[in-house]
N, C-alpha and C positions, 0 to 999 in steps of 0.2 A: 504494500500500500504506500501512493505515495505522500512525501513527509506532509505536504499541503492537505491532505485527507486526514491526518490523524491529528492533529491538532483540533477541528470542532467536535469529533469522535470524544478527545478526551473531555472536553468544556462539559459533552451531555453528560460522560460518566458520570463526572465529579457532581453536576446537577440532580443527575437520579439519584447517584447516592447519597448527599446531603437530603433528597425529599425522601427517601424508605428511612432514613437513620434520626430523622424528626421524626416520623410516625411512631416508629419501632422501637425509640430509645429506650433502651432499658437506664438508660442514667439521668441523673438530672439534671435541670439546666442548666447551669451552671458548668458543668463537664461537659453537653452538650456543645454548650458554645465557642468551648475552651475548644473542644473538639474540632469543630466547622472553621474555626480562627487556624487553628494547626493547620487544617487540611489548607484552608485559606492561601495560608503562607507557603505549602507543598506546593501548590497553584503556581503559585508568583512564583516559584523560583523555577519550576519547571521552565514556566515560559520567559524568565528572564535567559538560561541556557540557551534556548532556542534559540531567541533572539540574537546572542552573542554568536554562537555556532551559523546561524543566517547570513549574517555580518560579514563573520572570517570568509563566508561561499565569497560574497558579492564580493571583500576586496579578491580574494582570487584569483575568481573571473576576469574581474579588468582590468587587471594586471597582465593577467595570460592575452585577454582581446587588445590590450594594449602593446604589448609586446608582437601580436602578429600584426597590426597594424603598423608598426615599425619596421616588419620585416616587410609588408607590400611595398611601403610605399621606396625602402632601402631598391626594393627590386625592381618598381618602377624608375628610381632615379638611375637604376646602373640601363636596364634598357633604352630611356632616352637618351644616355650619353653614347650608348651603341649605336644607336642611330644617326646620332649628330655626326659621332666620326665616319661615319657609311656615305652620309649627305655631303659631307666637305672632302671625303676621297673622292667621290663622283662626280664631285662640282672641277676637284681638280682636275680629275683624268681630260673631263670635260674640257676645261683651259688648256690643258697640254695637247688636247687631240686638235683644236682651234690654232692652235701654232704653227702646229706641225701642219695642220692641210696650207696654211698661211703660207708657210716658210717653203712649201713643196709646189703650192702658187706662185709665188713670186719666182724661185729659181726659173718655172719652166716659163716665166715672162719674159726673162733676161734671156732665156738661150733664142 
């Protein structure tokens, strides 16, 4: 079951059995109450654990989502720089093939 599920699960317990242990009490009120206070406090601290154990999930988490988000965007930064240098070696080749048709124009102008 998951942890989301047994948390209002336990709220009814504690509810049903605080309403049979009024009926039913074989002690007095006084110990009763003492009683209900105790479980009370059982209550609060249960879910005070939760709460903290919740906590530690979420820093976790975004820690860890933080951390892969570093790693994309690391991975994105080294691919655009893979491509920059792709774009300015082909810009070059580019320039150097411009030369060369130039320079291989011009000789055959001169002969």
């Amino acid at each position: 079951m998951d942890e989301d599920k047994r948390i209002p699960y336990f709220f009814l317990g504690v509810g049903i059995g605080v309403a049979v242990g009024i009926l039913f009490a074989p002690k007095s009120g006084e110990e009763t109450r003492t009683l209900l206070r105790s479980k009370a406090d059982e209550s609060k601290d249960f879910l005070k654990r939760k709460s903290e154990d919740l906590r530690e999930q979420v820093i976790r988490k975004s820690e860890d989502l933080r951390e892969q988000a570093a790693e994309v965007v690391d991975k994105g930064k080294s691919a655009m720089q893979r491509q920059k240098e792709q774009v300015v070696a082909a810009v070059d080749a580019g320039k150097q093939a411009y030369r060369d048709v130039m320079r291989d124009d011009s000789g055959m102008a001169a002969d």
